[in-house]
C-alpha positions as CSV (number, residue, x, y, z in Angstrom):
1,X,-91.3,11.9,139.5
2,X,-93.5,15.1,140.7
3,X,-94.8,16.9,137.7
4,X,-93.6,20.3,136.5
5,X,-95.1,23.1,136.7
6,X,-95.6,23.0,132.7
7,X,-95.6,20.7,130.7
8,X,-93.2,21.3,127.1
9,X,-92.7,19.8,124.3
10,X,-88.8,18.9,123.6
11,X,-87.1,17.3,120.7
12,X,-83.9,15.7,122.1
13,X,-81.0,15.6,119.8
14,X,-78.5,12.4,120.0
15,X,-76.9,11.0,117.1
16,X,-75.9,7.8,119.5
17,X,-78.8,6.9,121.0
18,X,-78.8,4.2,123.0
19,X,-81.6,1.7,125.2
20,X,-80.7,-0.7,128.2
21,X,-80.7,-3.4,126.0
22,X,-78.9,-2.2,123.2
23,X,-76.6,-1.7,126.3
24,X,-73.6,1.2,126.2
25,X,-73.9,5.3,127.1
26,X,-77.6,5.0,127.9
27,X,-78.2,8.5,129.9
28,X,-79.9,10.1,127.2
29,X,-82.8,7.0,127.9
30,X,-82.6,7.7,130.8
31,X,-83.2,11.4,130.7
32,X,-85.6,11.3,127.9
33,X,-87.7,8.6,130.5
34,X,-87.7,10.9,132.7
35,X,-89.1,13.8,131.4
36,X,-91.5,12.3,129.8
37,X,-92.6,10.6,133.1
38,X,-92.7,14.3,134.8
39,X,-95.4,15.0,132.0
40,X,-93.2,16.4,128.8
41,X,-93.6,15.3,125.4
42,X,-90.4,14.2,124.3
43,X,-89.0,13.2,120.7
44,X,-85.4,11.7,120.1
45,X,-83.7,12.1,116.8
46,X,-80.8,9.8,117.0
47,X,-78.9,7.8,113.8
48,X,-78.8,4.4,113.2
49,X,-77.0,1.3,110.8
50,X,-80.9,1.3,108.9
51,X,-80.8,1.6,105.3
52,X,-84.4,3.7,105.7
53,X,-86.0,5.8,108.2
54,X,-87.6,4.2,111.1
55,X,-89.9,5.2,114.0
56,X,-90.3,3.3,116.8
57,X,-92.3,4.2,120.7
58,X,-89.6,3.5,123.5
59,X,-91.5,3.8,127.2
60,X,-93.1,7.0,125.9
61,X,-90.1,8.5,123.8
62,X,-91.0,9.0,120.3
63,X,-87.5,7.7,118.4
64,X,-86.8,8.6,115.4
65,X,-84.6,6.4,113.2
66,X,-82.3,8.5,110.9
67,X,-80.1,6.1,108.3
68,X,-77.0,7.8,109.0
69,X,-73.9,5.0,109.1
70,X,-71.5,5.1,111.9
71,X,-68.5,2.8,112.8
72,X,-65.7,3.4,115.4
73,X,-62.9,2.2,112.9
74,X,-63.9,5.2,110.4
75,X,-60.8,7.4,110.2
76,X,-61.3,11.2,110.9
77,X,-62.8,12.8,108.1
78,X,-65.1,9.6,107.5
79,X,-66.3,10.5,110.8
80,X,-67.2,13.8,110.0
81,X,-68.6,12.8,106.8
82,X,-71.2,10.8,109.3
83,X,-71.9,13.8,111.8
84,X,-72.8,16.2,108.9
85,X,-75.3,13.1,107.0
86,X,-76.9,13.0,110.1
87,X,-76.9,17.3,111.0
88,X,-78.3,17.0,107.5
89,X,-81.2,14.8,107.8
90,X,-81.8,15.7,111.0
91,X,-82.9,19.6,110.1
92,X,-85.1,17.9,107.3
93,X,-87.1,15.9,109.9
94,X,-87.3,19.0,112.2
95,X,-88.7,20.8,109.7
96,X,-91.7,18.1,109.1
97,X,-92.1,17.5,113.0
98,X,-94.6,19.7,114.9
99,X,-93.6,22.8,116.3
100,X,-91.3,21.8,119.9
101,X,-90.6,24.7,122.8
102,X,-86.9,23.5,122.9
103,X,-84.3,21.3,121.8
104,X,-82.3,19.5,124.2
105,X,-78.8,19.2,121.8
106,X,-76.1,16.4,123.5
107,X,-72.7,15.9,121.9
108,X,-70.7,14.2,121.2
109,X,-70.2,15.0,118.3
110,X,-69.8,18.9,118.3
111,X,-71.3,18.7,115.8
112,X,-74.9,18.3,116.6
113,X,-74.2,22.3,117.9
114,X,-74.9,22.9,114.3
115,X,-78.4,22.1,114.8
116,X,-79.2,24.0,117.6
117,X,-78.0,27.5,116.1
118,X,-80.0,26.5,113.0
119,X,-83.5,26.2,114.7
120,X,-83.0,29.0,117.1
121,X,-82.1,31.0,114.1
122,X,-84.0,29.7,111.1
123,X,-87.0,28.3,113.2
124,X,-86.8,30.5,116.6
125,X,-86.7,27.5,118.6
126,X,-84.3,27.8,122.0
127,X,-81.7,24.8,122.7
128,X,-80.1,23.9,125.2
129,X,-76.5,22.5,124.8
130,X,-75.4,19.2,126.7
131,X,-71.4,18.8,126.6
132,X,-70.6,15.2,127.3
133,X,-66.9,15.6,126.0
134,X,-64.5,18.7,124.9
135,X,-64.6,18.6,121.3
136,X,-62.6,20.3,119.8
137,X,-59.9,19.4,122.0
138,X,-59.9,15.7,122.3
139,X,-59.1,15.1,118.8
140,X,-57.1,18.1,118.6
141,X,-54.8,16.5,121.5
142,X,-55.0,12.9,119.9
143,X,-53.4,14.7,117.1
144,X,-56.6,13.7,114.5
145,X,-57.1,17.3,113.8
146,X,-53.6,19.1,113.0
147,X,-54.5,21.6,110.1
148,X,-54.1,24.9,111.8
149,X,-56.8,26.7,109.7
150,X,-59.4,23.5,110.4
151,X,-58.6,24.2,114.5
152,X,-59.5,27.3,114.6
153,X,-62.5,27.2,112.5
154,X,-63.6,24.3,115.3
155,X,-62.5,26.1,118.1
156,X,-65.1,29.0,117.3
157,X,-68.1,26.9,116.0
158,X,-67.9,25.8,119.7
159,X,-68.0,28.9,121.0
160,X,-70.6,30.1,118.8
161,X,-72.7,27.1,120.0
162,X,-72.2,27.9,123.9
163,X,-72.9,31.4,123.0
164,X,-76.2,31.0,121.2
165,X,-77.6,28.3,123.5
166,X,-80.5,28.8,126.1
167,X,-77.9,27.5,128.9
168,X,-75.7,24.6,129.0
169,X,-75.3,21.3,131.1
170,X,-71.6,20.0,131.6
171,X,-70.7,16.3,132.7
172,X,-67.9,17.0,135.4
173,X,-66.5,20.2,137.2
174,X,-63.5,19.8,134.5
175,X,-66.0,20.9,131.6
176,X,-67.6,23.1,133.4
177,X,-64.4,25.1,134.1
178,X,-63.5,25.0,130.7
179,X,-67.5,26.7,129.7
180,X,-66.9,29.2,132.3
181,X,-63.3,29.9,130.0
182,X,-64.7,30.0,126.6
183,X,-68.4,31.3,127.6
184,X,-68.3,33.4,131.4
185,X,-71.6,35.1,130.6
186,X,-73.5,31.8,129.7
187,X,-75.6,29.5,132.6
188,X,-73.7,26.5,133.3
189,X,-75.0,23.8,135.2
190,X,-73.9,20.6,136.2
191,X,-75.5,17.1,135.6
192,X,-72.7,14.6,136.0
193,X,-73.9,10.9,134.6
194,X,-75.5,8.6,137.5
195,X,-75.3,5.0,138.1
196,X,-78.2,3.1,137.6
197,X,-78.8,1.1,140.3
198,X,-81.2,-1.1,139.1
199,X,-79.5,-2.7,136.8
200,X,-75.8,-2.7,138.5
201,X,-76.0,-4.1,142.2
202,X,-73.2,-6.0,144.1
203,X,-73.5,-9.5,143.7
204,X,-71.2,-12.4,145.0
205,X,-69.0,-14.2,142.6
206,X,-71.2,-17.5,141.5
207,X,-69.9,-20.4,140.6
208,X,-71.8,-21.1,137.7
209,X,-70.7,-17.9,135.9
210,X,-67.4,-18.5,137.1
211,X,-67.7,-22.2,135.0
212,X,-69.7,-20.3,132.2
213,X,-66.4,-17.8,131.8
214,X,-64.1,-20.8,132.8
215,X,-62.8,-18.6,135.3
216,X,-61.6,-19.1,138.6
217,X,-61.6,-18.0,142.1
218,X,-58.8,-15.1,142.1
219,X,-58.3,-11.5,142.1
220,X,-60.1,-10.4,138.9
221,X,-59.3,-6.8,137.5
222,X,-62.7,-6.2,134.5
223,X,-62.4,-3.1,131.8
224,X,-66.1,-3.3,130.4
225,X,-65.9,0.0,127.9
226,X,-64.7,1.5,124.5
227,X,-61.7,-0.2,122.9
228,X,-60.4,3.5,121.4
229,X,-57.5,4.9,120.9
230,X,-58.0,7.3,123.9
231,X,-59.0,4.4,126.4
232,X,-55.3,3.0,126.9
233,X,-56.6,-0.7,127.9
234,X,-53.3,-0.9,126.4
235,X,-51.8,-0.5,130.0
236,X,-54.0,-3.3,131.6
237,X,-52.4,-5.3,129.6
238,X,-49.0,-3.9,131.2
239,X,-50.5,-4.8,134.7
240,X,-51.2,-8.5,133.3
241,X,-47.7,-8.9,132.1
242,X,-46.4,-7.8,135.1
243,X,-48.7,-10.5,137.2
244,X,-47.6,-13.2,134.6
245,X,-43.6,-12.5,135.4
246,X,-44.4,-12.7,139.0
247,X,-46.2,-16.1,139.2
248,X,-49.6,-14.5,139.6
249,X,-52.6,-16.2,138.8
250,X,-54.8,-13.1,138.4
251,X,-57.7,-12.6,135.6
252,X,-58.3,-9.9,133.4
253,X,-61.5,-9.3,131.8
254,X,-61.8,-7.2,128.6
255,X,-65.6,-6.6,127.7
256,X,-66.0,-3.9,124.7
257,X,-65.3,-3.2,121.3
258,X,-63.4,-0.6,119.4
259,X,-60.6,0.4,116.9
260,X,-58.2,-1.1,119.3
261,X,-59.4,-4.1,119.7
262,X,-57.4,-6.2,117.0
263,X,-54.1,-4.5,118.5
264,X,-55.3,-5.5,122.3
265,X,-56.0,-9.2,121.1
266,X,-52.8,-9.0,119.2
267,X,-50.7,-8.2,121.9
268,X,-52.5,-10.9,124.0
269,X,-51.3,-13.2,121.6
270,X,-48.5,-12.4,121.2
271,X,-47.0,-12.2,125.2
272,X,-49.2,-15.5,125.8
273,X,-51.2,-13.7,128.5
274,X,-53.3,-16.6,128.8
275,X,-55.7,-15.0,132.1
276,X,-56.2,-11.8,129.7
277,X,-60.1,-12.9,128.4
278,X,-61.9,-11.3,125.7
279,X,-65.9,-11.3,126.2
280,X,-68.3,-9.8,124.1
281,X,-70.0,-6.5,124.9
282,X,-73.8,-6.9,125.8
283,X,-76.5,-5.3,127.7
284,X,-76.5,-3.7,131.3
285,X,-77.2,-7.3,132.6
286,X,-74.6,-8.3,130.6
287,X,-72.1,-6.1,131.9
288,X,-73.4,-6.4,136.0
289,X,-72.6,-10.2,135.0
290,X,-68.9,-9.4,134.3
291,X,-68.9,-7.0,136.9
292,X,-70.2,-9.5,139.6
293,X,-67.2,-11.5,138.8
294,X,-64.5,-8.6,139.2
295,X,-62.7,-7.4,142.0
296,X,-61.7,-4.5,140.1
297,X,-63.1,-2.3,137.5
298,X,-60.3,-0.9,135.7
299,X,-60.9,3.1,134.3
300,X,-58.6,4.4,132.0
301,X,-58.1,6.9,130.2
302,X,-54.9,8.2,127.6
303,X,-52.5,10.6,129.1
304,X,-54.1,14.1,128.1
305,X,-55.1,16.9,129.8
306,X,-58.6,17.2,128.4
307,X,-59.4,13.6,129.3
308,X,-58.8,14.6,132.5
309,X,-62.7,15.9,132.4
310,X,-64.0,12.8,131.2
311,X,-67.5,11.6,132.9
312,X,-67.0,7.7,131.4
313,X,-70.0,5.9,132.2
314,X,-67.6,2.7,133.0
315,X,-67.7,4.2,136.5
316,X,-70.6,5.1,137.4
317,X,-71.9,1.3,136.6
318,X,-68.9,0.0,138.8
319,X,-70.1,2.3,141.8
320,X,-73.0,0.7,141.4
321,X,-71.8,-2.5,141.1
322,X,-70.2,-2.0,144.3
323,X,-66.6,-2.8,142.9
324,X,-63.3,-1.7,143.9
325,X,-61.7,0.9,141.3
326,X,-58.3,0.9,139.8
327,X,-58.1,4.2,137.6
328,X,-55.0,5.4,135.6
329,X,-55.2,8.8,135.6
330,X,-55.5,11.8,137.4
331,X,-58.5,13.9,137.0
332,X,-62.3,14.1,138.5
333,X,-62.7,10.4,138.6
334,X,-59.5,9.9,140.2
335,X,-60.2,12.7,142.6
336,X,-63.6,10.6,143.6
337,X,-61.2,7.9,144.2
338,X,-58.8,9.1,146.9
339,X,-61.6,11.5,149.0
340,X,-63.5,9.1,149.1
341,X,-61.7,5.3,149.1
342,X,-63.0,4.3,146.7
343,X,-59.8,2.3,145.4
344,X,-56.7,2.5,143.9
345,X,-54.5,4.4,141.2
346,X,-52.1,2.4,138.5
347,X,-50.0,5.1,137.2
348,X,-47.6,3.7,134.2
349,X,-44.6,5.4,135.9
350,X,-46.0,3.3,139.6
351,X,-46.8,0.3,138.2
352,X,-44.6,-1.9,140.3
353,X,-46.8,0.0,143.3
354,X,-49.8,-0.8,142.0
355,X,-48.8,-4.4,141.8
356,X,-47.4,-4.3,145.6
357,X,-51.0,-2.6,146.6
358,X,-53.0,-5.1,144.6
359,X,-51.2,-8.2,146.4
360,X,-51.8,-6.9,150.1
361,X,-55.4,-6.1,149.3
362,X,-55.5,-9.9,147.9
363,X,-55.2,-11.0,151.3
364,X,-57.0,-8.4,152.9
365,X,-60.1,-9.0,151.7
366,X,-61.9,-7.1,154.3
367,X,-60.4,-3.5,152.9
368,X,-61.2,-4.4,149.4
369,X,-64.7,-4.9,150.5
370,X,-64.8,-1.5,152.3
371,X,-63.6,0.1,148.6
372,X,-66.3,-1.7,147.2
373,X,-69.2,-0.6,149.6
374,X,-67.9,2.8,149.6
375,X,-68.5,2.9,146.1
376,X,-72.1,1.9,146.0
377,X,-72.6,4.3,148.9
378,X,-71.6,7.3,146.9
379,X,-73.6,5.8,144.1
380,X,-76.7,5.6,146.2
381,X,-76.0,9.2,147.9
382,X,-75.0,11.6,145.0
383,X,-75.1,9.8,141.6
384,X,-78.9,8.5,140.8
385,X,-80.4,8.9,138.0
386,X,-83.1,10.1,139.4
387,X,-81.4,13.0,140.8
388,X,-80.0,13.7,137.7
389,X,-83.4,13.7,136.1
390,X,-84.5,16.4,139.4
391,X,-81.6,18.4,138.4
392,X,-82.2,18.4,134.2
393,X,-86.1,19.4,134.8
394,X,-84.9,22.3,137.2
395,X,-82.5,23.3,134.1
396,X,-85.2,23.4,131.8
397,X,-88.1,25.1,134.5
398,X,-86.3,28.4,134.3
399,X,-88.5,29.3,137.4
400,X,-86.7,26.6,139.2
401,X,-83.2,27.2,138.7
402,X,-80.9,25.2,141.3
403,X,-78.1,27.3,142.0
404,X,-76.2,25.6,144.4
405,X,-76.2,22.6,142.3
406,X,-72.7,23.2,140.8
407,X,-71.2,23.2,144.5
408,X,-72.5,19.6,145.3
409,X,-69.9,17.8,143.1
410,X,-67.1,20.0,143.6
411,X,-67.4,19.7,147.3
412,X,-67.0,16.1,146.5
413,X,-63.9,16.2,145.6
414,X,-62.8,18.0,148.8
């Protein structure tokens, strides 16, 4: 990583902070890494299940441990509850931190917004605003947030935090559309997430994981995510069903956690889909392990027009996993799909043609293949994390500003 022209000092704001071996979203690591490997100084303020503070050096990131208790079966307003503890303690440890030239501010939660107006207006500090998901939206199209008074109030805190922000970074074309909507005066740039392709690679099926999962050799569909109410591995389970009825031997592989879960195992049960497995989620290696055994990886998504943006990381490991994909929605992701082969859709309304596709390419082996190296291609060509990290230090070296990079990924997409 060539260094910048000058080096800053950046507190980078992410209530969810995660490593490679805590495993789950992990860009913020890696985007933290690699500023501070172009020569930054970087601090992360992220929350945490302690009971006390805690501090802790991660491969030159300065973490810092806020008690702030999260869990993804806390109802709505439990949830927001969390975000404000942490918005909370968060402006208190600001305050006691030396003096940073910027704060990089990532949501989800919208939330974390809230600090970035604070220090550019209390403290005079710039931020720059990171939109990972559409929030207010999303829950407002689950149906979590119905109060009319409560959506509008949301609605214009986000604006407000587009407005008051240095310049923003958007995760797929779809959010960045919607920023040009709600802000067309503000900077918008586009850092999509990236596969790492150090920890996800191709790899043959071996037989001793195969024995280790008590798996066998057949076509294997894997889901290796959130279990939420927005993820609709509900209708993987359909597709299971489906191959039960029609005397196939197929495997499905369901590595996550979530709110859903207990329903998902439930209905497992319940329709005896005996080749439905459970697994425990893990770290990266843990998840290249299930990968290695798929032929699949399943993306999913519930049926609603802002999810239609969504940059899930699920993908971006399968690219680079070199796996086949089976998504169920239109959007971005499926639009990488189709241009570019990468595999096939499973619409609920086509799910009898998904099953028709999925048993030809059973016994073609030598498309299914093609899908799969297609996908590490595109991985290897347009989603590393090293470009990403070129891209975020050209958003932050105002002198460097990369004004074409918006085009790249929409050309993409034909």
């Amino acid at each position: 990583m060539g260094e910048i022209a000058q080096a800053m000092r950046i507190i980078y704001i992410h209530q969810y902070f995660k490593t490679p071996a805590e495993g789950g979203a992990v860009r913020s690591y890696y985007l933290a890494k690699g500023l501070v490997d172009a020569g930054h100084e970087v601090e992360m303020i992220t929350g945490g299940a302690q009971t006390d503070y805690d501090q802790r050096w991660i491969d030159g990131i300065k973490v810092h441990y806020l008690p702030v208790i999260y869990d993804q079966n806390y109802g709505f307003f439990k949830r927001v509850l969390s975000f404000l503890s942490y918005v909370r303690q968060a402006k208190k440890l600001i305050k006691k931190l030396r003096r940073p030239d910027l704060l990089y501010v990532t949501s989800t939660p919208l939330t974390t917004g809230l600090l970035g107006i604070w220090a550019k207006k209390r403290l005079a500090i710039p931020y720059i605003f990171e939109v990972r998901d559409l929030w207010p939206q999303a829950p407002i199209e689950v149906g979590a947030i119905k109060n009319p008074l409560l959506k509008r109030s949301l609605i214009s805190l986000e604006k407000k935090i587009y407005q008051q922000a240095l310049s923003l970074v958007a995760l797929s074309p779809g959010i960045a559309d919607h920023l040009r909507k709600v802000t067309p005066q503000q900077q918008i740039y586009l850092i999509p997430n990236f596969s790492d392709l150090d920890s996800f690679f191709p790899m043959e099926k071996s037989e001793n994981l195969l024995r280790k999962y008590a798996l066998d050799h057949t076509l294997t569909i894997a889901y290796t995510g959130a279990l939420g109410q927005v993820n609709a591995v509900n209708e993987l389970l359909n597709l299971a069903e489906l191959a039960k009825a029609r005397g196939k031997n197929w495997q499905f592989l369901i590595m996550g956690e979530g709110s859903h879960e207990a329903e998902l195992r439930r209905v497992v049960s319940g329709k005896s889909l005996s080749q439905v497995h459970f697994i425990p989620f893990g770290s990266k290696g843990k998840v290249n392990e299930i990968l290695s055994l798929a032929d699949f990886a399943w993306i999913s998504f519930a049926h609603l027009p802002v999810l239609k943006t969504n940059s899930p990381n699920k993908f971006f490991d399968a690219l680079a996993a070199g796996k086949a994909i089976l998504v169920n929605h239109k959007g971005w992701v499926y639009d990488l799909v189709k241009t570019h082969q990468l595999g096939i859709s499973c619409f609920p309304s086509k799910i009898e043609f998904t099953f028709e596709r999925l048993e030809k390419l059973e016994q073609n082996t030598r498309e299914l293949a093609k899908m799969g190296a297609n996908s590490r291609k595109l991985a290897e060509q347009h989603f590393t994390k090293e470009q990403a990290v070129s891209r975020l230090k050209k958003v932050i070296d105002h002198g460097k500003n990369p004004l074409s990079m918006q085009d790249q990924f929409i050309i993409l997409t034909g």
